[in-house]
matplotlib code that plots the C-alpha trace (Angstrom):
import matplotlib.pyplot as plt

x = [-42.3, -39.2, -36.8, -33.4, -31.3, -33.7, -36.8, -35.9, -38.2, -34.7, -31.7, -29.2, -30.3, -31.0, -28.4, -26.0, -26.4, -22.5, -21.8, -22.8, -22.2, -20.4, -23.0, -25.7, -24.4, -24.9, -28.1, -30.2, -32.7, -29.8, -28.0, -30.5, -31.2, -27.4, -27.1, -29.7, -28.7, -25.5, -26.5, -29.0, -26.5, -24.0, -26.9, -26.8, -23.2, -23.0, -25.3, -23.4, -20.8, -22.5, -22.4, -25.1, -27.2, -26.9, -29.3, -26.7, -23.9, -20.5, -19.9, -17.1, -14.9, -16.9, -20.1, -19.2, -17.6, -21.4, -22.9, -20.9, -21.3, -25.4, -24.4, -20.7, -22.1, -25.6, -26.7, -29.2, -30.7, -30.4, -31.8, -34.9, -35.8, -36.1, -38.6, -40.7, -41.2, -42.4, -44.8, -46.3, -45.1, -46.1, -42.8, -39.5, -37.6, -39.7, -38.7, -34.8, -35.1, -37.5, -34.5, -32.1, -34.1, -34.3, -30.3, -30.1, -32.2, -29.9, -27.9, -24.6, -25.7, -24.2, -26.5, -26.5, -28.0, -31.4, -31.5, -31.1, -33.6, -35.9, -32.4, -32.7, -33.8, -34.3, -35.8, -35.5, -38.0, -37.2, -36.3, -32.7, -32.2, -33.0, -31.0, -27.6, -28.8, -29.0, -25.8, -23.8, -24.6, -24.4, -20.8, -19.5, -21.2, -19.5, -16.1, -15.8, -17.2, -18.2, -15.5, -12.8, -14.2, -14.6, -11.0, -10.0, -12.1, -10.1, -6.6, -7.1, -8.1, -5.0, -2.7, -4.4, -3.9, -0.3, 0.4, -1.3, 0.0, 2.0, -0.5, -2.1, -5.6, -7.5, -10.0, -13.8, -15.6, -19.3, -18.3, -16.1, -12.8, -10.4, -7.1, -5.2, -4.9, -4.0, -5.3, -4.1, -4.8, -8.8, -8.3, -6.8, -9.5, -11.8, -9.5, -9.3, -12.9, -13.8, -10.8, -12.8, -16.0, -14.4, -12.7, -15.8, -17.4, -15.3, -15.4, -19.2, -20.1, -22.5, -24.7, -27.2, -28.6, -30.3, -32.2, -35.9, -39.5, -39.1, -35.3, -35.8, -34.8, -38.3, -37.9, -34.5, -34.7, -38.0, -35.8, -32.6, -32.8, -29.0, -27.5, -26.0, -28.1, -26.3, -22.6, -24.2, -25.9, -22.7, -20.1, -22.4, -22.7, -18.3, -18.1, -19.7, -17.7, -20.5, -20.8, -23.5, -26.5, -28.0, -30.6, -33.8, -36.9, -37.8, -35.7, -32.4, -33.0, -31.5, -29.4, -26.4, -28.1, -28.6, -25.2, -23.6, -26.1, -25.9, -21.8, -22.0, -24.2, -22.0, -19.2, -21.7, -22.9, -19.1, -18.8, -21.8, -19.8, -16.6, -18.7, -20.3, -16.8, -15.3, -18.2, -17.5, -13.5, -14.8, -17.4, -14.1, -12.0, -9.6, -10.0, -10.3, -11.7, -9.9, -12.0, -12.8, -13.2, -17.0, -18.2, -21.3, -21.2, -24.4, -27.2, -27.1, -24.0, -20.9, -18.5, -19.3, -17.9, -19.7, -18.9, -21.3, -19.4, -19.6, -23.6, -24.2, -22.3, -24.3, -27.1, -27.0, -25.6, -28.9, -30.7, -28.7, -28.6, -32.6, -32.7, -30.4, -32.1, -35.2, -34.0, -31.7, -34.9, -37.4, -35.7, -35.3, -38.7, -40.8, -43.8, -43.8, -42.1, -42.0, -43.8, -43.4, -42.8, -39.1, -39.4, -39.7, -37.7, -34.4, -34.9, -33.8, -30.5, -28.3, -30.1, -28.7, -25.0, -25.5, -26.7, -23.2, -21.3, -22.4, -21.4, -18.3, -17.1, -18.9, -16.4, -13.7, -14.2, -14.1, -11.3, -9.5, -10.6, -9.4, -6.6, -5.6, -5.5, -2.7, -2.8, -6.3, -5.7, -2.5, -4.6, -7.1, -3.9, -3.2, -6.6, -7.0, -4.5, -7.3, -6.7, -3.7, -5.6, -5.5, -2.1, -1.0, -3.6, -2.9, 0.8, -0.6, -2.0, 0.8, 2.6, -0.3, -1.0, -5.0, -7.6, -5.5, -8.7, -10.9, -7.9, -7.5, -11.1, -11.5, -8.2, -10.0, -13.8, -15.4, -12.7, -10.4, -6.4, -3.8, -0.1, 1.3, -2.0, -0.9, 2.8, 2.1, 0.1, 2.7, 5.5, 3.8, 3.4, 5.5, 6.4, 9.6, 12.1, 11.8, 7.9, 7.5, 9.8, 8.2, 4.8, 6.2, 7.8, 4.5, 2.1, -1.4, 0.6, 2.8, 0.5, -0.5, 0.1, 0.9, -1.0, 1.8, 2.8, -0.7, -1.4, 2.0, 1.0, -2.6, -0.9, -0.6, -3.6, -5.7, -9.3]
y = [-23.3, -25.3, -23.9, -22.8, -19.7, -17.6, -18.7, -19.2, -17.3, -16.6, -14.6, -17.3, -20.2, -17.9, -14.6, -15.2, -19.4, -19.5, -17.8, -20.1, -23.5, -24.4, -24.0, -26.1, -29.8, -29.0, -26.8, -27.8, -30.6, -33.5, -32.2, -32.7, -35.7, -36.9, -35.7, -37.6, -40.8, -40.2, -39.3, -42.8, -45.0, -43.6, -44.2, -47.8, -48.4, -47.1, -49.4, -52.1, -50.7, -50.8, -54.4, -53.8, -54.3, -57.7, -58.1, -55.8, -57.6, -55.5, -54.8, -56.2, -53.6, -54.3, -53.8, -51.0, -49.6, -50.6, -48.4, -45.6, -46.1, -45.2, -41.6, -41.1, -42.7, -40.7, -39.4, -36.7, -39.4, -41.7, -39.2, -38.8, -42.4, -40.7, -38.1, -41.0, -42.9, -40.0, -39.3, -42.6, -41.6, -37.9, -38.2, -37.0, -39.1, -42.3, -42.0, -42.1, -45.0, -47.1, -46.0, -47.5, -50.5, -50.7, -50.6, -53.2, -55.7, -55.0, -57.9, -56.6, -56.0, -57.8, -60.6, -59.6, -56.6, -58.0, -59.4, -56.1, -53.9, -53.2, -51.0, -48.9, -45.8, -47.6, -45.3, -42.5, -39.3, -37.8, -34.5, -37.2, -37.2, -33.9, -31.5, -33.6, -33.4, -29.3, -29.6, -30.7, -29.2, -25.8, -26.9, -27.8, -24.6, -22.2, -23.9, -25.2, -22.6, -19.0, -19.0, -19.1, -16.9, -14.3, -14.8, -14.2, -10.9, -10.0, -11.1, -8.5, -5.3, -6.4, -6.4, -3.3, -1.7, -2.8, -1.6, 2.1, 2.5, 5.3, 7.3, 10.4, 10.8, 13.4, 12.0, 13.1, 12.9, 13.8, 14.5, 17.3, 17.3, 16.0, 14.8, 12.9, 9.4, 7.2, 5.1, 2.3, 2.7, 2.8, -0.1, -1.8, -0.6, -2.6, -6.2, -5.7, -6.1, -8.4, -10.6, -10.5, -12.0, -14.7, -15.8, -16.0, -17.5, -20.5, -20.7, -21.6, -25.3, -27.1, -29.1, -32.1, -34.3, -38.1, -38.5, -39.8, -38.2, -35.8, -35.9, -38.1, -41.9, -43.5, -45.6, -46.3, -47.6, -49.6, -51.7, -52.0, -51.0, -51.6, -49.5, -46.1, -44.1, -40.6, -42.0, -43.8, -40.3, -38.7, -41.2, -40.8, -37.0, -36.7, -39.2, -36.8, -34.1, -32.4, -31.5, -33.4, -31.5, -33.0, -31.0, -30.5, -31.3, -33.2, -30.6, -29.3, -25.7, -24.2, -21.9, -22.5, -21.8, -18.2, -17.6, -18.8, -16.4, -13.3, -13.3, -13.8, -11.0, -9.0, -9.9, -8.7, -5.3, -4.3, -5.2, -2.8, -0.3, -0.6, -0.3, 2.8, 4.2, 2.8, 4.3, 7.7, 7.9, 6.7, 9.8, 12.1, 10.8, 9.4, 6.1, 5.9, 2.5, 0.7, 0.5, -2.9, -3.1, -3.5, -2.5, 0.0, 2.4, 4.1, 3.1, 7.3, 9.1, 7.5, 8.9, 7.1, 4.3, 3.6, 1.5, -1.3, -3.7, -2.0, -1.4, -5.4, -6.1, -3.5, -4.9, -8.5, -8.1, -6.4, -9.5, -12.0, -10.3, -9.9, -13.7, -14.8, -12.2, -14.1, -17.7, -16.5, -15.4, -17.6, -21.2, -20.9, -20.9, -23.7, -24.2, -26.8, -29.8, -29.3, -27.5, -27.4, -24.2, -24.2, -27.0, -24.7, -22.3, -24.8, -25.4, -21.9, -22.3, -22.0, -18.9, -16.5, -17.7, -18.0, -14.1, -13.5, -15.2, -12.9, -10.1, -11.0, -11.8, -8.3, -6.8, -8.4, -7.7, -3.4, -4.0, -5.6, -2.3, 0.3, 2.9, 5.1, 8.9, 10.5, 13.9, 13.8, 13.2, 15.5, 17.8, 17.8, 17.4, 20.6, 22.8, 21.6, 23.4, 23.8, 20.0, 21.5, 23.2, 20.2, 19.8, 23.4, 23.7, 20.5, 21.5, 25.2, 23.4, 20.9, 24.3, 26.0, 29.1, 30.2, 29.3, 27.7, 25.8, 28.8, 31.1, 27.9, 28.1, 31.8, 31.5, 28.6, 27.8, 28.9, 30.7, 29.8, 29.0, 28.2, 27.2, 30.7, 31.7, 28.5, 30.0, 33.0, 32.0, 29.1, 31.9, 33.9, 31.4, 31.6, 28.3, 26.6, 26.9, 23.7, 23.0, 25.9, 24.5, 21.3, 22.9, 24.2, 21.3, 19.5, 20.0, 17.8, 15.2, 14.4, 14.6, 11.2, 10.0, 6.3, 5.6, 3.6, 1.4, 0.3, -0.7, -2.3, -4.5, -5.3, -8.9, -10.0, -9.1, -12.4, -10.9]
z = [-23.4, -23.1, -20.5, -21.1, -20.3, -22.4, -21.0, -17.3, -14.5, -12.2, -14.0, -11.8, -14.5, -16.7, -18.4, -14.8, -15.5, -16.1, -13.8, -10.9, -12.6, -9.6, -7.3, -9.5, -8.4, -4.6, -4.4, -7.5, -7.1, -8.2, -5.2, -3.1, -3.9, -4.1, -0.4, 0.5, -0.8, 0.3, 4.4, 3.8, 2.9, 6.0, 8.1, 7.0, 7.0, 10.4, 11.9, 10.2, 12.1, 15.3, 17.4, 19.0, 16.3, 15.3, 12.7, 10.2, 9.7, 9.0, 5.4, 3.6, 1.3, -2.1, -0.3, 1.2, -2.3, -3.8, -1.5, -1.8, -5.7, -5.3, -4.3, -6.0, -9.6, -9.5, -12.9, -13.5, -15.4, -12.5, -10.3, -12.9, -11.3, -7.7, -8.9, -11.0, -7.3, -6.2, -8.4, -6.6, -3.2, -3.5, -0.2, -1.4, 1.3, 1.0, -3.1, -2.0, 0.1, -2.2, -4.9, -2.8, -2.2, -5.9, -6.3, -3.6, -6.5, -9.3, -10.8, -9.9, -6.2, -3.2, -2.0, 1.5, 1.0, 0.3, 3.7, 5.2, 2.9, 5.7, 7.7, 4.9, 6.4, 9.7, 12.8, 10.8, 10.5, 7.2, 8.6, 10.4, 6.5, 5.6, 7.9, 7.6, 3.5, 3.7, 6.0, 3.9, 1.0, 3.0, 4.3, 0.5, -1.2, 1.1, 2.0, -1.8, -4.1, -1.7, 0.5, -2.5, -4.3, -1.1, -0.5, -4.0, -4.1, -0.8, -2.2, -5.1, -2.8, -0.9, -4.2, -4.7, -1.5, -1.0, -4.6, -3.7, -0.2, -1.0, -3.2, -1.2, -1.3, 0.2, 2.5, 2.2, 5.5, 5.1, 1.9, 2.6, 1.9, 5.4, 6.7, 3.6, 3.7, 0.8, -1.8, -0.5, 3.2, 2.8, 0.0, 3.5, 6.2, 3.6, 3.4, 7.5, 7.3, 5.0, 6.7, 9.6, 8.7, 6.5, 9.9, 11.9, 8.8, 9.1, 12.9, 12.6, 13.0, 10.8, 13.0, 12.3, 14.3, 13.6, 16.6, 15.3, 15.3, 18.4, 18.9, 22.1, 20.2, 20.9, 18.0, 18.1, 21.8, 21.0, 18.8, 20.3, 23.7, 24.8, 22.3, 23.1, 19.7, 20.7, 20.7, 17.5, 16.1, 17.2, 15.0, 12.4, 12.3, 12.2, 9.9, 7.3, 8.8, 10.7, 14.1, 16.3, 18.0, 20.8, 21.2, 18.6, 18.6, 15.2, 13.4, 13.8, 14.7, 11.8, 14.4, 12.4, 8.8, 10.0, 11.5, 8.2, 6.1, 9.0, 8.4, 4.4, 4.3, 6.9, 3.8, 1.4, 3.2, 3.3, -0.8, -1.3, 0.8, -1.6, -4.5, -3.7, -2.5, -5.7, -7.3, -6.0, -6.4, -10.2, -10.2, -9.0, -12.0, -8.9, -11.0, -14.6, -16.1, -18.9, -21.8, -23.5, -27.2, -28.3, -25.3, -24.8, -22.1, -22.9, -25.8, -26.7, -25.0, -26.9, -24.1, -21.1, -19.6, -16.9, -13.9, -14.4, -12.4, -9.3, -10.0, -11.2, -7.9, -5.7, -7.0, -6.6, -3.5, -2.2, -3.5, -2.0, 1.3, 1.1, 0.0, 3.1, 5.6, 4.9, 5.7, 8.7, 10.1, 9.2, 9.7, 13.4, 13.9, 14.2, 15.6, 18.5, 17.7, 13.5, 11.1, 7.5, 6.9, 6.7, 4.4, 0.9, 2.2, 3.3, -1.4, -1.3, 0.4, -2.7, -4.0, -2.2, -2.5, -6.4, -6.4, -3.7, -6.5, -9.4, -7.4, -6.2, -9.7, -11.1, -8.5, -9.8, -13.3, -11.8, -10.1, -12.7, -15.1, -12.4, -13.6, -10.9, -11.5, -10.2, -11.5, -10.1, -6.6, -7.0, -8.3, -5.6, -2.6, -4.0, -4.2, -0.7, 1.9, 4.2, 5.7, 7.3, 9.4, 11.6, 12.5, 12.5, 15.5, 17.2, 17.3, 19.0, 21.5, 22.4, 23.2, 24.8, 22.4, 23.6, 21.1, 18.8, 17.4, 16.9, 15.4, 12.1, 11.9, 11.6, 9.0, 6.9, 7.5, 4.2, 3.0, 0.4, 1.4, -0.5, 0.2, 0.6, 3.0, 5.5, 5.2, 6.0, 9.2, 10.5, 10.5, 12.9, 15.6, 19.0, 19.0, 19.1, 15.5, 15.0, 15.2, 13.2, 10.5, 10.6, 9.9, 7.1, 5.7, 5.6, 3.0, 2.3, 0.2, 3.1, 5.8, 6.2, 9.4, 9.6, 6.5, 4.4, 7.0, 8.1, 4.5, 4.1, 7.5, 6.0, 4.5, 8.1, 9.1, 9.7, 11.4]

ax = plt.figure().add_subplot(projection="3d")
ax.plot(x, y, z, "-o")
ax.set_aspect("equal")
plt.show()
């Protein structure tokens, strides 16, 4: 069966393929292969670069613009040459550098660069190719196509926050109804948080290391005894804007991988959280959801319009955190000095971001669909005098009246009070005029705290 989107195994190439085009150049198999060729061809410009190692002479500007043309000019159907060598090879890394090889024999190649064939890959394990490969396709995934799109999702929860800051909501702890807050304010407590893990999501390096067979040099310093390999390793490492580890064993540990994955899922596990809250306020009629013409909210009940969004975003959230839980824990481990095992797995890397990206845009799609209810939450503010239970008895206390909690809660708990009710009560308290007359003033809508102007500050906010 020939694949396309109908007949693909994974939904992310297959009803979601659109929706993660971005992602396909740097995790699919071309990707992988453009990385490597890419890291290779560094690898052999930098010892160019190095006089110590006399045998590669410095490249002039058109050789160096050759080189960087094997990666930067790379065709799928280029690529397709890569995976015929290794149908010979049955070695993914050996196929790349007998490709570059290859290039080096092409009419329009520099001369030099057949002298020099044998650099190609020089001291190198493949794993010195394959970590800074995974590296940087990690690094330009998430700063290029997840980070943007987690900041966008943030930016709109902020409009929307900012633009309900002043709406009351009654607050529902364990599902009962509480102290008022406002729309905007627990829009706000979510930005806070997802600001948060975005910032430490950028503060963590992306390491590689090109340090040979055991990460000690043996090679390296059989050949070219004199020359300092880890300042070498090291220029080579923040040239591709990567930070150096000088420490592995055959592999880089991965360490990195699962601190980028643990804080994208920490993003992802406070999405889920807004979309069951979301959810719920929908579920309350606090929200209504703009309809879309054509659109099916139920195959029987012609009604409904569901909140699909939030679900699809739910949803594929729990599969990319399951997906990323899986690789933060498994690629640190290694047994001795390299096993295999993480080399399936490290094909996975982009799987989990693609099933992120779904989500984030199903979230946006709900958010963009959300109608707030005000006669709803008014409505509720209203049926709910009760909350002002809290303040009338916090005010007792401040002026010492005995057992002002227990006196509210035989006046409300399970009972049902109502404006006049709360009245009635305030007026017989021996408290200061004014007190008293600022209990009365107050009423659910109003009793907010410092609601509005903590959601009005949540644009400074930076995590």
């Amino acid at each position: 069966m020939k694949l396309n989107e109908l007949t693909a195994l994974s939904p992310i190439d297959g009803r979601y393929a659109g929706k993660v085009n971005a992602l396909r150049p740097l995790f699919s198999e071309f990707g992988l292969i453009k990385a490597r060729i890419e890291v290779e061809i560094h690898w052999l410009i930098r010892l160019a670069d190095n006089p110590g190692i006399p045998e590669v002479p410095p490249f002039d500007g058109d050789t160096i613009k050759f080189l960087d043309n094997i990666y930067r000019e790379l065709t799928p159907e280029k690529a397709q040459r890569v995976k015929d060598i290794e149908k010979t090879t049955n070695h993914d890394v050996k196929a790349i550098e007998y490709y570059i090889k290859e290039q080096f024999k092409a009419d329009n190649a520099p001369p030099a660069l057949q002298d020099i064939m044998e650099f190609v890959h020089f001291s190198c394990t493949s794993e010195d190719i394959n970590n800074l490969s995974y590296a940087l396709m990690l690094k330009r995934g998430v700063s290029e196509v997840t980070l943007p799109l987690m900041e966008k999702v943030t930016n709109q929860l902020q409009d929307l926050a900012i633009g309900f800051a002043e709406q009351p909501m009654l607050s529902r702890t364990h599902g009962q109804t509480a102290s008022p807050t406002t729309v905007g304010k627990e829009l706000a407590n979510v930005v806070a948080r997802l600001k948060r893990q975005m910032k430490q999501l950028k503060s963590i390096p992306v390491l590689g290391k090109i340090n040979g067979a055991v990460g000690n040099y043996n090679a390296h310093l059989s050949a070219y005894p004199d020359v300092d390999w880890e300042e070498n390793a090291k220029a080579l490492i923040a040239g591709l804007s990567l930070e150096w580890n000088r420490y592995t064993t055959q592999i880089e540990p991965h360490d990195f991988v699962a601190e980028l994955f643990d804080a994208i899922s920490r993003f992802n596990t406070i999405l889920i959280d807004l979309n069951r809250d979301i959810w719920g306020y929908i579920s309350l009629g606090y929200f209504k959801q703009r309809t879309v013409a054509g659109e099916i909210g139920s195959s029987t009940m012609p009604h409904k319009v569901n909140p699909i969004d939030f679900e699809n975003s739910e949803g594929n959230l729990g599969v990319a955190n399951a997906l990323m839980d899986h690789l933060s824990r498994k690629l640190p481990v290694s047994r001795w000095q390299r096993d295999l095992t993480d080399s399936t797995v490290l094909r996975n890397l982009g799987v989990g971001l693609a099933h992120s990206l779904i989500a984030y845009e199903a979230t946006l799609k709900g958010l963009s669909k959300l109608e707030l209810n005000a006669v709803r939450l008014e409505e509720d503010l209203n049926n709910s005098w009760e909350v002002m239970a809290e303040p009338i008895q916090t005010v007792m206390r401040r002026y010492n009246i005995e057992g002002a909690y227990e006196k509210l809660k035989e006046l409300t708990r399970g009972k049902a009070i109502n404006q006049e009710s709360i009245t009635t009560f305030i007026k017989t308290l021996d408290i200061p005029d004014d007190a008293k007359q600022q209990l009365l003033n107050l009423e659910p809508r109003s009793y907010l705290g410092n609601a509005v102007a903590q959601t009005k500050r949540i644009s400074q906010y930076d995590g």
